[in-house]
N, C-alpha and C positions, 0 to 999 in steps of 0.2 A: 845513644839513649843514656839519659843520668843515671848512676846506682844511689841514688839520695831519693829516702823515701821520703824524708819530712824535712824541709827547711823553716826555721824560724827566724822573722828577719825585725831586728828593735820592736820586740812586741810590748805593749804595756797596756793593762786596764782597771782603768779607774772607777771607783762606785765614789759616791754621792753619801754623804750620814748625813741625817738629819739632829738637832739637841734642842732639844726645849729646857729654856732657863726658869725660873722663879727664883725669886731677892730672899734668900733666905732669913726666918726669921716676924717677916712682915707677909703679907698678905697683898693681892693684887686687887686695886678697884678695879671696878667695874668699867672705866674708861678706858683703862690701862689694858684690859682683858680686849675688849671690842680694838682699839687699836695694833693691837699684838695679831689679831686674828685679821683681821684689814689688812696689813701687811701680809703676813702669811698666802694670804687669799691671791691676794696682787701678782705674789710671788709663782706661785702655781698657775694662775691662769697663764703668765708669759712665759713659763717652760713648759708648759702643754702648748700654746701657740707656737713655741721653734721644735716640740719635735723632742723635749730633753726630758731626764727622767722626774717625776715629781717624786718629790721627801718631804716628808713629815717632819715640822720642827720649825723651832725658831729660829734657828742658826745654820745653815749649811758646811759640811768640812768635807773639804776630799781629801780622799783615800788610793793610793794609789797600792794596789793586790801584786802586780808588776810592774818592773821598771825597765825597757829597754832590752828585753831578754834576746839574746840570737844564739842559735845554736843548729847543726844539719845532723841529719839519724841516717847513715847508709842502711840498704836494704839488706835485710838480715840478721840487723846488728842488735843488741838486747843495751838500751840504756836503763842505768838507773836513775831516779831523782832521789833525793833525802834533802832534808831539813827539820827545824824546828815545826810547832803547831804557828801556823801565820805565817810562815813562810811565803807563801803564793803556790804549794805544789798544784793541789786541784784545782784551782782557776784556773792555772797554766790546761791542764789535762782536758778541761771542759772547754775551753779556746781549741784544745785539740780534736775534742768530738765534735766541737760547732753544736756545742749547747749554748755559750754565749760568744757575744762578738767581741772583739777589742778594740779598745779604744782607739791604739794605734798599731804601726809594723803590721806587719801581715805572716802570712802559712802556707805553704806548698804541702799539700800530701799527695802522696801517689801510692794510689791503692785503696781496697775495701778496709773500711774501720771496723776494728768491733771494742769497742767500751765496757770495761765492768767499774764504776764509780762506785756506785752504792748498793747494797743489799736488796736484791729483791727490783733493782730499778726496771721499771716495765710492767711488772707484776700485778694482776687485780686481785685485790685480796679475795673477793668472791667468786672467781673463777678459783678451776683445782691442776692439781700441779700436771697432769698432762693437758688441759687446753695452755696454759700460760706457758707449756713451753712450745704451741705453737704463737701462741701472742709474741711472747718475747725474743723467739725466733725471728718473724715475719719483722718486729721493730727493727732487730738487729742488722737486717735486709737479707735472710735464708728466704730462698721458694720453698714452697710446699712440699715440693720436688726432694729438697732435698733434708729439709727438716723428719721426713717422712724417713729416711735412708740413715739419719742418722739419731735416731728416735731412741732407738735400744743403746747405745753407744752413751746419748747424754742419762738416760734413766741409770745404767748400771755404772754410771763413775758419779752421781748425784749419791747412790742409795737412800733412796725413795720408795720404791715398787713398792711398799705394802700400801703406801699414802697417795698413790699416782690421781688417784680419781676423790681426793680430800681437799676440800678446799684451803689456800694458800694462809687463811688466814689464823687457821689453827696448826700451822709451819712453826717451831720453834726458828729465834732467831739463825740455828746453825744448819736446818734444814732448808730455810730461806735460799743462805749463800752458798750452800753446796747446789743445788739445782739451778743459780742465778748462774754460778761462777762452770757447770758441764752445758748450759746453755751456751755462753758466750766465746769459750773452749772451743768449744766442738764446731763453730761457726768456719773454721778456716779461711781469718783474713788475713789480708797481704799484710795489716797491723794490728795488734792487740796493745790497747792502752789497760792497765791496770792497774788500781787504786786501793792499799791498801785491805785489800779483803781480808785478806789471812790474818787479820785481828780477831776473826770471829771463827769459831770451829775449831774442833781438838786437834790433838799432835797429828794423828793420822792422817786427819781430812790436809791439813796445812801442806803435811808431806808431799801428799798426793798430788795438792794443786801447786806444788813448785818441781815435780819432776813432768805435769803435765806443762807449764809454760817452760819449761827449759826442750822438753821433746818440742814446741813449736818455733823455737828459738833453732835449734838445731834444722827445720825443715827451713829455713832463710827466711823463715819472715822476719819482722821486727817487732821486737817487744818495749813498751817503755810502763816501766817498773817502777812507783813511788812506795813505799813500806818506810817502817820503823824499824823492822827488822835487817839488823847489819848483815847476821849470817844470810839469809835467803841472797840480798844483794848482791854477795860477794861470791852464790854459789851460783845464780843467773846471768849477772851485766858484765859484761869488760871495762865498758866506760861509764860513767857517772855526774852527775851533777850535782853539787850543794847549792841549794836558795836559803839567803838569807832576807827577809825585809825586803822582798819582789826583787832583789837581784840575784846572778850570779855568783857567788861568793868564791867558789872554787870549782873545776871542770879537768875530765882528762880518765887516768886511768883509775878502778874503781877502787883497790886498796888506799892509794894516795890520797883519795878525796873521801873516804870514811877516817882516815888516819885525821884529816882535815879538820872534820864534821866532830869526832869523839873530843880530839883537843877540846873544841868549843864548848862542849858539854861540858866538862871538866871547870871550866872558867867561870859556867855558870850556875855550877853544886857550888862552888865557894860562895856565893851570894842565898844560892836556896838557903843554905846549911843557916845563915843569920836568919834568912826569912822565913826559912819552913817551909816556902813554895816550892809543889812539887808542881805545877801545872808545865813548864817549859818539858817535864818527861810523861806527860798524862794522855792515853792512848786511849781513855773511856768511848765507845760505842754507843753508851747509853746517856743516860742524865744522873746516873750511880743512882737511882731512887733508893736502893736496895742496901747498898753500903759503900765508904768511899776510905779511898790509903789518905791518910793526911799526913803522915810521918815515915820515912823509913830509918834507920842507922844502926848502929850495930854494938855490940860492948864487948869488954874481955879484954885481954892482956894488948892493947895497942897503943903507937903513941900519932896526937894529932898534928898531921902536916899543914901546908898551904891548901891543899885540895883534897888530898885522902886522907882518912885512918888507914896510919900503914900498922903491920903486923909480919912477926916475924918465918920466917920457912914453918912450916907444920904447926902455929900454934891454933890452939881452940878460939873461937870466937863467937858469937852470937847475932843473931838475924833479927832485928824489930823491927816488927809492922804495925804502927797504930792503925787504929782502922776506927771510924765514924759508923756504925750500923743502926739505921733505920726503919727495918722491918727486921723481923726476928727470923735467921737463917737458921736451918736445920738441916745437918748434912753437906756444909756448905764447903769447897775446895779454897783453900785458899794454897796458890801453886808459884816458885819462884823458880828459877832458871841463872844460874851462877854463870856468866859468859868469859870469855878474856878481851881485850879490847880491839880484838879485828873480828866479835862475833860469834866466833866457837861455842859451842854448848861443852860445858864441865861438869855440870851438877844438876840434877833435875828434881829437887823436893817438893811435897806435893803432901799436904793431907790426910786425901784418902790412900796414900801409901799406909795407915793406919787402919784398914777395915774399914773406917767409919771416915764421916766427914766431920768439922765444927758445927756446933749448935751456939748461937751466939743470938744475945737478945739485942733489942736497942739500949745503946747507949756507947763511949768509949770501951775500946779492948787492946790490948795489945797482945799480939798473936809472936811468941820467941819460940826461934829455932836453935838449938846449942849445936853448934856443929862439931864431931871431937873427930873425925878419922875423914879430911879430904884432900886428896894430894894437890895441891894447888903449889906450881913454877911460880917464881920472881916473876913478877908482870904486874898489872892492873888490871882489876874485877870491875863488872857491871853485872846487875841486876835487874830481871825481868820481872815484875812482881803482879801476880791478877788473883782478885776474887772470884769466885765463879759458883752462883745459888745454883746451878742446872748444871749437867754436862756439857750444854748446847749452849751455854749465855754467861757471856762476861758483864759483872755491874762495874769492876772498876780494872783498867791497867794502867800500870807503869812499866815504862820502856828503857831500856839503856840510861839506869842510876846510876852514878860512880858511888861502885859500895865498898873498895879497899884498894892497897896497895902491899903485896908480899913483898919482904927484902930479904936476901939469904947475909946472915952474917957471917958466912964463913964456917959453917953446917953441913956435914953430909949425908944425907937420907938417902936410904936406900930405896924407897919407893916413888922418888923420881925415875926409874927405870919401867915404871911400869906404862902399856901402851894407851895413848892417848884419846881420849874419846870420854861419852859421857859417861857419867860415876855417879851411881847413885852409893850417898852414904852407907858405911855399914853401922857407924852409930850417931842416928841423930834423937835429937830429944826435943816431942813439939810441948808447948805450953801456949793454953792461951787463958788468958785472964780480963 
């Protein structure tokens, strides 16, 4: 009998875009409109006749989401995926739940699937959160049986119980994914596919839900892990994947192919940093209605490289975050997370470390943190940067920014001796304007 739960053999799947053009400038007759839509028409009718999918548009362009992807998953084994936004991670994952089909190549899985894609997937928002965890139970394929046996189990790692019997729809978003994500848990399949969740939900909850898929990982099932998150990756998978552009770009052991993946990043802050786009690191949940990071960098005694501001062993330096705000936040967290570049957490600053949260109206702000006392080794910094109006709801994140580089010039500090883990400042100074 194979130990390969999951084979993936040349898989690729293509969608279809639709574009409607107009001659800029001039105006379309009326001939011109009725002929555009004739063809259109014609169009459509003979790909509803073979069976293909209809688009909207004057112009058809494919899109290929994957390219040829192969790759096998032993049973037991915990992969991870990372990539940029558009990579193909989640199409790939939804070819793996047999949400959609592919184009081409084919899938062996062997074993019960359980899926967590999205927030809440399953879910009726007018049902309350104990019927929807037998709804979303019974989708997932639990009997009654056993949904019933493990009932108290997904309630008390959700914490819910005061809302058990409250309808779903008045769930904050981090109450959603806490009861989506002890649902799909607690399911015990031979595979658990996982998608990014842990974007949503505090430090706790996040904790929580990577020592419970590392305990599932450790009973031999198999886990396949896509996140933004390098540390969680490197503290669940062995092995790993990068997608670039519907390919494999790099594959193998999981430091080597984050080591891979950050390189890249790096390559492509040198181009943000002209353009200002932060979108290749933007990790938003929402549609930022609330408020959105348009800028980060930083200032203070540094000089500018190819790719970083480097900065020397222990000096000061400072954290900017413009931020675009939209509705007027009160009390609102704005939280950044200083990493090293295999993921480490070093620094955890955070707002309401102040009592109080920001009060910030619409319009431009930039929110500076002066950092004067943080031990940071010779390496390269990333930065984790999210607003958050609620406890439970991020409006905007940014994931793994290259925010510096420390060089020791021949300096001896003594409080590089001290032990390694997170630090929260003893003198920071927020300002926001």
């Amino acid at each position: 009998m194979s130990d390969t739960a999951i084979t993936v053999e040349n898989l690729s799947k293509r969608y279809l875009i639709g574009h409607r053009f107009a001659r800029r400038g001039a105006r379309l007759t009326l001939r011109e409109v009725v002929e555009r839509e004739a063809r259109n028409f014609t169009r459509k009718l003979a790909d509803f006749a073979r069976g293909r999918q209809i688009v909207q548009g004057d112009e058809v362009e494919e899109f290929w989401a994957l390219k040829n992807i192969s790759f096998d998953v032993k049973q037991g084994e915990a992969l991870g995926i990372i990539g940029p936004n558009g990579a193909g991670k989640s199409t790939l994952l939804k070819i793996l739940s047999r949400i959609t089909e592919p184009t081409q190549g084919r899938v062996k899985i062997r074993g019960r699937v359980a899926s967590l894609l999205e927030v809440g997937t399953g879910f009726h928002s007018e049902l309350t959160g104990r019927e929807n965890i037998y709804l979303n139970g019974a989708i997932l394929g639990m009997t009654r049986t056993e949904i019933k046996r493990k009932f108290d189990e997904i309630v008390a790692f959700a914490e819910v119980e005061e809302f058990l019997d409250t309808p779903v729809k008045r769930y904050s978003s981090g109450m959603y994914v806490r009861l989506a994500f002890a649902v799909a848990a607690h399911l015990e399949p031979e595979i658990l596919i996982v998608d990014e969740v842990l974007a949503v939900g505090d430090a706790a909850f996040q904790k929580k839900c990577l020592g419970k898929m590392s305990e599932v990982a450790r009973q031999s099932r198999t886990v396949l892990f896509v996140s933004h998150n390098m540390g969680a990756i490197r503290t669940l998978t062995q092995k790993c994947i990068l997608l670039e552009h519907g390919c494999i770009a790099a594959s193998g052991n999981t430091e080597n192919v984050i080591a891979a993946y950050l390189a890249k990043t790096l390559e492509v802050r040198a181009e943000a940093l002209h353009t200002e786009d932060l979108e290749f690191f933007r990790r938003s949940r929402k549609d930022s209605s609330e408020a959105k990071i348009v800028r980060v960098g930083i200032s203070g005694p540094y000089r500018e490289s190819d790719l970083l501001p480097t900065i020397e062993l222990g000096a000061k330096f400072t954290i900017e975050i413009h931020l675009a705000v939209y509705k007027a936040l009160h009390g609102a967290n704005v939280i950044m997370i200083i990493k090293t570049s295999q993921g480490e957490h070093v620094a955890v600053l955070a707002s309401w470390d102040r009592d109080f949260g920001l009060s910030l109206e619409p319009g431009h702000h930039i929110v500076k943190v002066r950092i004067n006392d943080l031990p940071l080794s010779p390496g390269r910094y990333f930065l984790d940067v999210g607003v958050d109006p609620t406890i439970d709801e991020s409006c905007d994140v940014i994931f793994d920014y290259p925010l510096l580089s420390v060089v020791n010039d021949g300096q001896v500090v003594h409080w590089l001796e001290r032990p390694w883990g997170v630090v929260h400042c003893q003198e920071v100074e927020w300002n926001a304007s």
